[in-house]
N, C-alpha and C positions, 0 to 999 in steps of 0.2 A: 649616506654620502661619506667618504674617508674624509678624515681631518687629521691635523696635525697640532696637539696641543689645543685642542678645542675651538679649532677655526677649519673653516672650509678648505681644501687644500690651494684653490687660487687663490685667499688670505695668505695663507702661509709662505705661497710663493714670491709674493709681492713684497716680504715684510722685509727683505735684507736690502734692496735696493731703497725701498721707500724711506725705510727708516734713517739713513744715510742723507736722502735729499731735504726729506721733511724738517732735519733739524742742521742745515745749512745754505739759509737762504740767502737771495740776493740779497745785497744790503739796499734799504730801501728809508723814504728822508723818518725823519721824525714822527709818527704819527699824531694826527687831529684828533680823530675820531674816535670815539670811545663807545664799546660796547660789552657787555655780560651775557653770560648761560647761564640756567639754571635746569635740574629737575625737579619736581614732584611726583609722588606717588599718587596714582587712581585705581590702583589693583580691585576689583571687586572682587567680592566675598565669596567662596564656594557656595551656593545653593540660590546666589543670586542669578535673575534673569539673564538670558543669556540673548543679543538682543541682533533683529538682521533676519528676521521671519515676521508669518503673518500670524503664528502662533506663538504659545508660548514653550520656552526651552530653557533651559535652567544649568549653571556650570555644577559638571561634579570633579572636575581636575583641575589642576594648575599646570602651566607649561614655562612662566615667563611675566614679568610684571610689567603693568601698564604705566605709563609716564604722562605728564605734563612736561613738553620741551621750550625752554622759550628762550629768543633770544631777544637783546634790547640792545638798541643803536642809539645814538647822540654822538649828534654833528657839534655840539655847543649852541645848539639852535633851537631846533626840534628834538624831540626822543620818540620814539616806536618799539612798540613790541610786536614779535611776527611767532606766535605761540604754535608747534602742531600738538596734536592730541591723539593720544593711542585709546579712539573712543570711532562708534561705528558713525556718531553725526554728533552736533552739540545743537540740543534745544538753545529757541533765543531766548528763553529766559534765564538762562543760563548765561548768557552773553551778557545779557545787559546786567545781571547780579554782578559775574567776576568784575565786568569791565569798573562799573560803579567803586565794588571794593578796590580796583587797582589804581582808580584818581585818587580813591583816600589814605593809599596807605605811600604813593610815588609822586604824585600830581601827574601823571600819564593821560593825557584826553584819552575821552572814552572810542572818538572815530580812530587813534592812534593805535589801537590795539586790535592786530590778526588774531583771531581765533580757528585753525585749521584745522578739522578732524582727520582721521587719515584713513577712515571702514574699517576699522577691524571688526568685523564679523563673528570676533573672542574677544570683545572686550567687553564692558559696563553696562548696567542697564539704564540706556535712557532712552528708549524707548522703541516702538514707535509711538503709543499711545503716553501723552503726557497726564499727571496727577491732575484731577477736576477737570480736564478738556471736555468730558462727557455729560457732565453732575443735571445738563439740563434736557438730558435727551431721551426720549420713552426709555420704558422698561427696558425693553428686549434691544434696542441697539446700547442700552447703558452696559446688559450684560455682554453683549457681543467684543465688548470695546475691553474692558476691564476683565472680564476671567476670557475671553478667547483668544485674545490680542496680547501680542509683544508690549511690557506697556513700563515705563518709565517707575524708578522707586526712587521717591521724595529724598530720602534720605541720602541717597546717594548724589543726587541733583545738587543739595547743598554742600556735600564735600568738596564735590567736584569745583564748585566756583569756589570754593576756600581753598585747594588745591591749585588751581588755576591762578590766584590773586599771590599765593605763595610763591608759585614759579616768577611770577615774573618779579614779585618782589624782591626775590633774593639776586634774578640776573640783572636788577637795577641797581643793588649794593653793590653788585661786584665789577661795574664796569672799569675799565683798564683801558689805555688808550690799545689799538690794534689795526694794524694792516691787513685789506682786506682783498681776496680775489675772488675773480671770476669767470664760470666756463661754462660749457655743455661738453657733455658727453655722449653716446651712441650707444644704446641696445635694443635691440629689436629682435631677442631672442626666447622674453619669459613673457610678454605681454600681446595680446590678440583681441580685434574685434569678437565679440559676439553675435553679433548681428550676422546673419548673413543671407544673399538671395537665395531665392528658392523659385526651382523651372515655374511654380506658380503664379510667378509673377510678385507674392509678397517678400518680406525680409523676417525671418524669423530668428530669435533668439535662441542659442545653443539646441540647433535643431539634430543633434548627435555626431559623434564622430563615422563617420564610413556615411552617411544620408547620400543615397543617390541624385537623391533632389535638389542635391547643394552645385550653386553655379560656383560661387565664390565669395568673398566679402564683400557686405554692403556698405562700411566703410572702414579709413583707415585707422591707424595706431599715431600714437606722439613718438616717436622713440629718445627724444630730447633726455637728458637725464642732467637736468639744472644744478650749478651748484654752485655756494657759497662760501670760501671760509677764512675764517679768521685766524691772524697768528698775534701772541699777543708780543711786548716791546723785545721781547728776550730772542724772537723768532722760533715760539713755541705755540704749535696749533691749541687755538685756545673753543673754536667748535665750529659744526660744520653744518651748512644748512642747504638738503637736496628737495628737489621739484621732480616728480617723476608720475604720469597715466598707468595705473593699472589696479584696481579691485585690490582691497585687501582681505581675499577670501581663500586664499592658503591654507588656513586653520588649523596648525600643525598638531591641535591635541591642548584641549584645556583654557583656560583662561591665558591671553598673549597677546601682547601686541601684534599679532600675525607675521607677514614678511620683513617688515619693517625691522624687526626684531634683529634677524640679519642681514639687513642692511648696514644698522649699527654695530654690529658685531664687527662684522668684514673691512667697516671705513676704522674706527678702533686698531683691529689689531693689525691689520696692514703697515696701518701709519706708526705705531705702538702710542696710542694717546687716547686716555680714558676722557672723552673731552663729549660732550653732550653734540646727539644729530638731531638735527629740528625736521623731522619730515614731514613735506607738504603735498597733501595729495592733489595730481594736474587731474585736467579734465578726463575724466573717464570713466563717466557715467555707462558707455559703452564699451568699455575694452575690459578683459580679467587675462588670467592666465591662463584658461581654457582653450585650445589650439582644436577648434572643431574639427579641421581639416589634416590633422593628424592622425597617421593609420597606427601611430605606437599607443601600448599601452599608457594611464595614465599614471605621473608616480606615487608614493604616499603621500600623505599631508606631510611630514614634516622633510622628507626629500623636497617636496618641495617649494616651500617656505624659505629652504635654504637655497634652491635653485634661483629664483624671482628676487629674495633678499640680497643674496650672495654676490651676482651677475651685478648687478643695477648699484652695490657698493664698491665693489670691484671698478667698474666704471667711471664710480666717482672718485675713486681714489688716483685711477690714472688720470683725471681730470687736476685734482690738486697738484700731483707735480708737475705739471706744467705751468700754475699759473702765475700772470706777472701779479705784482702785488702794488697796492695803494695806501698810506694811511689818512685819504682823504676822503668823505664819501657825503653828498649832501643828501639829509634825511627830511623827507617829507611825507604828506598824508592827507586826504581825499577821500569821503565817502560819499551816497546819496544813497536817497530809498525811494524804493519804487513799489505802486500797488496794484498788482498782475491780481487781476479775477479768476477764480477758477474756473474749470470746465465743467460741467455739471451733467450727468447721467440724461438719459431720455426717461421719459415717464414708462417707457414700455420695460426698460430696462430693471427698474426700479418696480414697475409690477412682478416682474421674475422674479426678481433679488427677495423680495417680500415669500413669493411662494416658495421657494429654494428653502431659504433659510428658517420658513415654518415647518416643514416636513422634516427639519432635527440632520445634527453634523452626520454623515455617514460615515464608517466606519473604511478605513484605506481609501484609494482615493478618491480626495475632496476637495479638488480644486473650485468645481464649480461652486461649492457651499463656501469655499473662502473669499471667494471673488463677489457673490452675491450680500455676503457680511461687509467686503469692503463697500461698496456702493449704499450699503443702507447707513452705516459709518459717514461716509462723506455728505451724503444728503445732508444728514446731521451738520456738518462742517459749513455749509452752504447756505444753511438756515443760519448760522451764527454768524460766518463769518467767508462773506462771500469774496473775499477780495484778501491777500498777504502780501505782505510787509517784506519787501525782498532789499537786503542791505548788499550794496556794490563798493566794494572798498579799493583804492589804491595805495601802496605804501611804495613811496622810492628810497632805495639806499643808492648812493651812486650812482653805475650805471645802470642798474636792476630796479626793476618795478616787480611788486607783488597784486594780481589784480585776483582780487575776491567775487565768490560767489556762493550762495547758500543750496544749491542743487547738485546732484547728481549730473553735472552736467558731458553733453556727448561732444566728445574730441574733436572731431569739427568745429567747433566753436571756441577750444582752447586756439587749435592752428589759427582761426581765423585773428582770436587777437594777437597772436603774435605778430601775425604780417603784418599786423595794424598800427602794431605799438612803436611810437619813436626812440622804444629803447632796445638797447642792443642784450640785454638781456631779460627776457619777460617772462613770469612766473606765473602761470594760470593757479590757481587755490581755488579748487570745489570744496563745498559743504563745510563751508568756513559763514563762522557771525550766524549762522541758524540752520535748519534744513528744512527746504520745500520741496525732495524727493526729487522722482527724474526729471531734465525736461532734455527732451529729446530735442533735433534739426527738424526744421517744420517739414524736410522731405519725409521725415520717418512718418510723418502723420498721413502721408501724400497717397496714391495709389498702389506704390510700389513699396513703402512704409509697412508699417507693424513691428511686431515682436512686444516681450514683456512690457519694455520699457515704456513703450505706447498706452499701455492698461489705465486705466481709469480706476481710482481706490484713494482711499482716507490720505494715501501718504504720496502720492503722484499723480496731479491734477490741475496745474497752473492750465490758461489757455496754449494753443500754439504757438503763440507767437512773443512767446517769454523766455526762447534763449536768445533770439533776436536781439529785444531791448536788453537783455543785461550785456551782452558781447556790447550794444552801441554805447551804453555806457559807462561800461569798463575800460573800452579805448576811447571814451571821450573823457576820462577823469586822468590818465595818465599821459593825453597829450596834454594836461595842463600844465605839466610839470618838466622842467629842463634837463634831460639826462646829462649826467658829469661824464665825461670821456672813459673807455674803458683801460684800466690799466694798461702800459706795454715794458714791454723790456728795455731797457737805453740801447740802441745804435754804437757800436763799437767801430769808429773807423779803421781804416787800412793801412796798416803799419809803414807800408812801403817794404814789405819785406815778406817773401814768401817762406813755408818750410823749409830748412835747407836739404831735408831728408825726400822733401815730394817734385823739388821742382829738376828734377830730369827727365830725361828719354827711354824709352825702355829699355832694361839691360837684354837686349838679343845680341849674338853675334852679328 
């Protein structure tokens, strides 16, 4: 893709107008509300795991470093952190370590702190399989779990929360009072369901491009592109924080924070403000950038990276210059937990899986051998621990709610809390506070249902009717709370006096 000075060329375009409005804003009252950014580093290591399979995969290049973003609000009341993570999911033990270190080193409650991953598919190794998750399980599913499996390294688990407690640390020292706005934006050009019908009557997941068998999508996309941001007393954008559906599987080449990457780049240099973006990934357990229904070639990885990052920054950027501005914003927070059962395999199933996976991995492909691995995996899971611990968070700043969930959850059910929420700006957060893998709309499960997503395995298993309960409880925890009016511009009345250059009649003869 051409750039200009190391930015995408619609960065580059945007930056002369931006740059002018960005740092001459309305003047707006005193600010209340006080809030900090921070980053930290989570870069893994070359030869670490490389994590987002059912095997194992290992980086041998660097492309780009991974971050801890966080930001932190205080109204003088309450405080909130609303963290993203350039990480493919964040284990809950992981949550509960950072969160623990972050009341000891800020007094931050532990249900006040978002934890948002964002997929990257190139970052960290945490897993799917976590360290000891296995330690009590025969032989042969002990090996299945630990040398076949994607599987979490200790060492990094612990950074990670020490990384994590440091980000938010630092955006709590640095808070500054700051006026804040708010918008959506519109793109519906880098992001597509995956799912989609088939004359079969099922829904299949990226059933190829040109499939004659394809009717069309089995459901929609979010195109919403949420955003946040603050300017601090001087009227200097102090950071920016976007809500946005779509897979972060880009994977331009190496270890990276994936699209995201340029997302941050393009909101940056647009604006010219090296100022931290908190990305929070929406509901899109179903939608990537994959456009099945497309007859064009597909581009490189790092075309586009840039294409998905670029577009969806670009967006947010035209989103900030418009927005009216506040220094008032009431901050609150809301969690509960919920204990969803998993689905558990049939017996006959599980006799397959058994013979499958004794006759030894095959060489090329071996879908069926990975799939009968995962089901003897989960049995295992089933035996320990039949039932998880599903955390539903809300966080309000103002007119904005942040409502959490620890799934891969499918876009239907983001939309759905939006319609639901009494705020005028509402932020779905998947696979935020732990990850319990997909759960699809209980239609997917239905007749006309299927695809990947649907599969039964160690890492996507809750029952069906567990995106349900988390949507009923996500909009039952943020109607608790009073949204604060959203920003506007003041009303300029009418001078009594027209242009004196516009008010005539047309010069005709």
């Amino acid at each position: 893709m051409c750039s200009v000075f190391g930015l995408p060329l619609f960065a580059a375009a945007l930056l002369a107008c931006a740059s002018a409005l960005v740092s001459a804003p309305a003047p707006t009252p005193a600010p209340k509300l006080k809030a900090g950014f921070a980053y930290a580093d989570i870069t893994p290591d070359l030869g670490m795991e490389q994590p987002g399979g059912y095997g194992k995969s290992f980086h041998r290049s660097f492309h780009d470093a991974c971050k801890v973003r966080a930001a932190v609000f205080d109204d003088g009341r309450k405080i909130a952190a609303v963290v993203g993570l350039d990480l493919l999911a964040i284990p809950r033990s992981v949550v509960l370590d950072a969160r623990a270190q972050i009341e000891k080193a800020t007094g931050i409650k532990p249900d006040a702190v978002l934890l948002c991953a964002s997929h990257s598919h190139s970052s960290g190794p945490i897993g799917m399989v976590q360290p000891g998750e296995y330690d009590t399980a025969d032989e042969t599913v002990r090996r299945l779990a630990y040398e076949e499996s994607s599987m979490a390294d200790k060492g990094f688990l612990l950074h990670l929360a020490r990384q994590i407690t440091l980000a938010v640390k630092n955006a709590h020292a640095t808070r500054a009072p700051v006026s804040l706005g708010y918008g959506f934006g519109h793109e519906d050009k880098v992001a597509f369901n995956r799912r989609l019908r088939m004359k079969n009557g099922q829904s299949w997941s990226h059933p190829g491009a040109g499939n004659p068998d394809i009717l069309g999508y089995a459901a929609p996309i979010d195109p919403q592109v949420g955003v946040v941001a603050a300017w601090d007393a001087r009227g200097q954008l102090a950071g920016v924080l976007v809500n946005y559906a779509c897979h972060a599987t880009t994977n331009p080449g190496g270890i990276s924070a994936n699209w995201p990457y340029y997302l941050e780049r393009t909101i940056q240099g647009a604006l010219q403000a090296a100022v931290p973006v908190v990305f929070l990934q929406g509901a899109s357990g179903d939608v990537t950038q994959v456009d099945n229904l497309s007859p064009h070639p597909r581009p490189g990885a790092e075309e586009w990276a840039q294409q998905v990052g670029g577009r969806i920054g670009a967006e947010a950027v035209k989103t900030i210059l418009l927005m009216a501005r506040s220094g008032e914003a009431t901050v609150d927070f809301k969690s509960t937990l919920l204990s969803i059962p998993r689905r558990a395999p049939a017996d006959s199933t599980l006799t397959k899986a058994r013979a499958v996976v004794a006759a030894g991995k095959p060489k090329g492909e071996n879908s069926e051998w990975i799939f009968a691995k995962e089901t003897l995996m989960l049995d295992h899971l089933i035996r320990v621990s039949p039932r998880v611990e599903v955390e539903v968070q809300a966080i309000q700043v103002g007119p904005a709610v942040f409502v959490s969930n620890p799934a891969e959850y499918f876009v239907a059910y983001g939309q759905r809390i939006k319609q639901e929420s009494p705020f005028a700006f509402t932020f779905p957060c998947e696979l935020a506070n732990g990850c319990v893998g997909y759960v699809p709309t209980e239609e997917a499960f239905g007749p006309n249902g299927g695809g990947y997503e649907t599969r039964l395995t160690s890492y996507s298993n809750l029952e069906i009717t567990a995106g349900t309960q988390i949507a009923d409880a996500g909009i039952a925890l943020a109607k608790t709370f009073k949204p604060d009016a959203a920003p506007t511009r003041p009303v300029v009345p009418f001078s009594g006096r027209p242009w004196l250059y516009g008010n005539v009649p047309p010069g005709v003869r």
